[in-house]
C-alpha positions as CSV (number, residue, x, y, z in Angstrom):
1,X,149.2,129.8,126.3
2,X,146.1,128.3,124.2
3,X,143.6,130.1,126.3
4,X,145.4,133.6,126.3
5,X,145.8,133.1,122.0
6,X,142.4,131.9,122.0
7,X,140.9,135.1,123.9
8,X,143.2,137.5,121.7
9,X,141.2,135.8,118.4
10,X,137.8,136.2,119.9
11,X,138.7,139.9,121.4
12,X,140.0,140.6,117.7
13,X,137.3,139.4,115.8
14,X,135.1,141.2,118.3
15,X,137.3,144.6,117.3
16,X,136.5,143.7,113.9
17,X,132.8,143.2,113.9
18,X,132.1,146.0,116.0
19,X,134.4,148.3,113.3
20,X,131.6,147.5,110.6
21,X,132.1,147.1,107.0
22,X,133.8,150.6,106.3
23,X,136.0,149.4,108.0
24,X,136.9,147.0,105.1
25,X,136.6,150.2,102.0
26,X,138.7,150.0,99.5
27,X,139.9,152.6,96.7
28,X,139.8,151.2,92.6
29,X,141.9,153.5,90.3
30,X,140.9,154.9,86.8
31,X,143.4,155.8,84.5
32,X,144.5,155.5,81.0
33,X,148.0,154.6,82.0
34,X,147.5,151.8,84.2
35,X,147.6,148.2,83.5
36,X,143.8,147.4,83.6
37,X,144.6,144.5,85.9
38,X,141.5,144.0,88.1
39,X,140.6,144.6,91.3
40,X,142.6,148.1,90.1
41,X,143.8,149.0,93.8
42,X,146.7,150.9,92.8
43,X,147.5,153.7,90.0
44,X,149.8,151.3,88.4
45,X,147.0,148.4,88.1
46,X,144.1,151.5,87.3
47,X,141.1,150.7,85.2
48,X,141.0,152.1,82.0
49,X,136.8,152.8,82.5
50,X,135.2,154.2,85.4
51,X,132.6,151.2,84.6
52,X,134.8,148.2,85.2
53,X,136.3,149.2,88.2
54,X,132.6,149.9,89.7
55,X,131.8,146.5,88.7
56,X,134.9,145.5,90.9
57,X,134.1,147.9,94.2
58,X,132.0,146.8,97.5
59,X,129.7,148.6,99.7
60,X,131.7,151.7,101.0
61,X,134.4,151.9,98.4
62,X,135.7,154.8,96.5
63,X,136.5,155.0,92.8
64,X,139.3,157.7,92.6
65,X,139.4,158.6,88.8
66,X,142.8,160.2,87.3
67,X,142.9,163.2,85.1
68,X,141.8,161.9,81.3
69,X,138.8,162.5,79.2
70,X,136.4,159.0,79.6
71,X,134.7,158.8,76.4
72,X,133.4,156.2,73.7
73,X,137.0,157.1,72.3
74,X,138.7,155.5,75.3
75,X,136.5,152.7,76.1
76,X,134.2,154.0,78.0
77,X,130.3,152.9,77.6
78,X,127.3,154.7,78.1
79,X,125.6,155.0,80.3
80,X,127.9,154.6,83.6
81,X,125.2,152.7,85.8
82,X,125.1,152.1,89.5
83,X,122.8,149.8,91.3
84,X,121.5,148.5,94.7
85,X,123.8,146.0,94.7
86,X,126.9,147.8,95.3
87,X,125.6,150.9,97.8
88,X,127.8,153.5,99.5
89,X,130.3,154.2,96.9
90,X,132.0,157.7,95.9
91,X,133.5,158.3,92.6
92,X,135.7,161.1,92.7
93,X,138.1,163.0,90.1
94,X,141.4,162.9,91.8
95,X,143.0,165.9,89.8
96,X,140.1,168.5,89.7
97,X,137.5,169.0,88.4
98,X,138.3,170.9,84.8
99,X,140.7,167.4,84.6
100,X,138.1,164.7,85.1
101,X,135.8,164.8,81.9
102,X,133.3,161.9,81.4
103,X,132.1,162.8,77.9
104,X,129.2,160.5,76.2
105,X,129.6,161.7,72.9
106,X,126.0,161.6,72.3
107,X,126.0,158.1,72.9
108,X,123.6,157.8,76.0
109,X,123.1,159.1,79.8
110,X,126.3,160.0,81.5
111,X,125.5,158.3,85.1
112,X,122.8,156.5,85.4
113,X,122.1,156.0,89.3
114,X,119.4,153.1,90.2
115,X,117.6,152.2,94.1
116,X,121.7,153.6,95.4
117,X,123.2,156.0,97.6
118,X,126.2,157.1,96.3
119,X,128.3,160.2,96.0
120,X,129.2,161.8,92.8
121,X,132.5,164.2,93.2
122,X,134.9,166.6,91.3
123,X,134.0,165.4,88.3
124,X,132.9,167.2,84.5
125,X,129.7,165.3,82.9
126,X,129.0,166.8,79.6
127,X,127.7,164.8,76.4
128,X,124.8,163.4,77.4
129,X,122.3,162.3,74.8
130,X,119.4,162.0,77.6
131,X,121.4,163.8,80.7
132,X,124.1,164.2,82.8
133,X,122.4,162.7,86.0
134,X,119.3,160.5,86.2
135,X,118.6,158.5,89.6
136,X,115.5,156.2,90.2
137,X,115.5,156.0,94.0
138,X,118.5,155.9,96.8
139,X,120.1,159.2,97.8
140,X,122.5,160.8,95.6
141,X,125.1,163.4,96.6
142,X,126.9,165.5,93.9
143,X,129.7,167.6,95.0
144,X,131.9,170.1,93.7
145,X,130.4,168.7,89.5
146,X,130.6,170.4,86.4
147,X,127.4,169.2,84.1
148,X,127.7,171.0,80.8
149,X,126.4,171.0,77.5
150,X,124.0,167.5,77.9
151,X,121.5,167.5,75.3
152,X,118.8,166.2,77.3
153,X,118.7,167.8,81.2
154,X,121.5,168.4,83.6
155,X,120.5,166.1,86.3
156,X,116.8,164.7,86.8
157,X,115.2,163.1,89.8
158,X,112.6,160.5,89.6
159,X,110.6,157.5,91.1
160,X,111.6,158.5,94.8
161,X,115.0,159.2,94.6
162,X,116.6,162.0,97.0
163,X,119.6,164.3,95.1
164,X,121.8,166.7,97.0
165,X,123.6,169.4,94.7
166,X,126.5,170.9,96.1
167,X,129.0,173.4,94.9
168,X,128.1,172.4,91.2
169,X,127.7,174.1,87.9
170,X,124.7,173.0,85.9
171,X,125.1,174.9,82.5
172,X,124.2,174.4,78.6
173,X,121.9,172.0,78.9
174,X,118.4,171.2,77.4
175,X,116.8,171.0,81.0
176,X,119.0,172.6,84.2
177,X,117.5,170.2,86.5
178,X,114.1,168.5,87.0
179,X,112.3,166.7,89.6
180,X,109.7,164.2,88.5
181,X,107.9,161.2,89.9
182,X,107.8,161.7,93.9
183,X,112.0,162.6,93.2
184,X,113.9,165.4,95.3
185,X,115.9,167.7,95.0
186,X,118.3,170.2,96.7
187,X,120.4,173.0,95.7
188,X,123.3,174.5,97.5
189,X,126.1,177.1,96.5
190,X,125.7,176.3,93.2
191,X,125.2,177.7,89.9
192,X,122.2,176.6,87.5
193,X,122.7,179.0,84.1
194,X,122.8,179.0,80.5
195,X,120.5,176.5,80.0
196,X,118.2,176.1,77.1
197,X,114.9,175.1,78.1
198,X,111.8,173.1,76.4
199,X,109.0,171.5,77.5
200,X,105.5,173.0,78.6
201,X,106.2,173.0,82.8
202,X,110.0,175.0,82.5
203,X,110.7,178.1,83.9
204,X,113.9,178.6,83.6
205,X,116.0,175.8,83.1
206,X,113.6,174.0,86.5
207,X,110.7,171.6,85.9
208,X,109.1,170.2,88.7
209,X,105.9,168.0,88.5
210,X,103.6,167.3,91.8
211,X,104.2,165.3,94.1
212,X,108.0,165.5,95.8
213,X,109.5,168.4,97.6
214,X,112.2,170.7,96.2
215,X,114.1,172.4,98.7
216,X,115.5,176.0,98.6
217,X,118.7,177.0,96.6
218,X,120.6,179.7,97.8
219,X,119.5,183.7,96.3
220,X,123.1,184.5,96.3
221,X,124.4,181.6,94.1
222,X,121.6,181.2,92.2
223,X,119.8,184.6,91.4
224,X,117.3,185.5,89.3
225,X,114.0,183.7,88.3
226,X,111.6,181.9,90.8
227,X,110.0,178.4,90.6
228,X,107.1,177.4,92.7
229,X,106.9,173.6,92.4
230,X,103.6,173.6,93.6
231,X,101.0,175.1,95.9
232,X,101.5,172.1,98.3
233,X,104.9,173.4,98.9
234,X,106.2,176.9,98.2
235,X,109.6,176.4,98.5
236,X,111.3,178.3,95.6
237,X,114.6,177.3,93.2
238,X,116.6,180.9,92.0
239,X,118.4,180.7,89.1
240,X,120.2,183.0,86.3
241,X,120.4,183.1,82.8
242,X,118.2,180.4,81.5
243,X,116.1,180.7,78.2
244,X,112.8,180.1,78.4
């Protein structure tokens, strides 16, 4: 009998290993009407800040965020950072997108995304006194986003990092998006209008600065003006409706 249990603990640990550390993910909550009771892993125990309950997540977790507006008003500080140190994580608006609104007031950077790969999803960024989006390295995917009306830029890529767009809106801002310092950049099915524009290397709403590769938005989604990043590479951004 001691041999049989003993082989059923080494075949489950086995099981275990082999599953890898997803297999140990977790959700955290964010809501105004939860308890704030750390490690926030169900509505009723939410976070009331997306912050704290990234400060409580592991590699692979996702932060599911209930509908509220997340704001110096409600507690929330800016900007929202992610490092290294916690990698894999999603953070995702759980009611839509128009219902998830993480509003800086004015009052810094909305996400600020450092050396991580993360996934940003379903969620409204607006009132960003530098930007929506700014990442320093990692890979950074952004689904499905509203960023609106952030006095800075939309979403800005720098020091190596990689960012995906995806089925986003990038609108009202004082940059659309820009791609700086050996950063990337890619554009799918998504809309990049409205914004303002300043600085000497804008067309457009785009800024791109040599070296880093920008990779092509769709003509559909995104027509209008062409960028050329650079003669090295002639891949081209289309967007609409941006003032020069």
């Amino acid at each position: 009998m001691q041999v049989r249990t003993s082989v059923s603990l080494v075949i489950a640990l086995a099981c275990l290993a082999a599953s890898g550390p997803d297999s140990l993910a977790a959700t955290r909550y964010v809501s105004p009407s939860g308890s704030n009771t750390p490690p926030y892993d169900t509505w009723e125990n939410a976070s009331h800040t997306i912050q704290a309950a990234i400060g409580s997540s592991s590699t692979g977790d996702t932060v599911l965020v209930g509908a509220s507006t997340y704001s110096p008003n409600s507690g929330e500080q800016f900007p929202i950072q992610l490092d290294g140190s916690v990698d894999g994580i999603q953070i995702a608006g759980g009611s839509g997108v128009s219902k998830v609104i993480v509003d800086a007031k004015g009052t810094g950077t909305v996400f600020q995304l450092n050396s991580c790969n993360t996934t940003l999803k379903s969620l409204t960024l607006t009132g960003g006194s530098g930007a929506g989006i700014t990442a320093s390295g990692g890979s950074i995917s952004v689904v499905g986003c509203w960023i609106l009306n952030n006095q800075g830029a939309g979403v800005v890529s720098w020091f190596g990092s990689a960012i995906n767009l995806a089925s986003s809106v990038v609108s009202g801002n004082g940059i659309g998006v820009s791609c700086v310092d050996q950063g990337s950049l890619g554009i799918k099915n998504c809309a990049v209008s409205g914004n303002l524009g300043v600085g000497p290397r804008l067309l457009r709403g785009i800024r791109g600065d040599t070296p880093g590769p920008m990779t092509r938005g769709r003509a559909g989604d995104n027509g209008g003006s062409q960028l050329t990043k650079s003669p090295e590479n002639p891949e081209r951004f289309r967007t609409r409706g941006n003032a020069t």
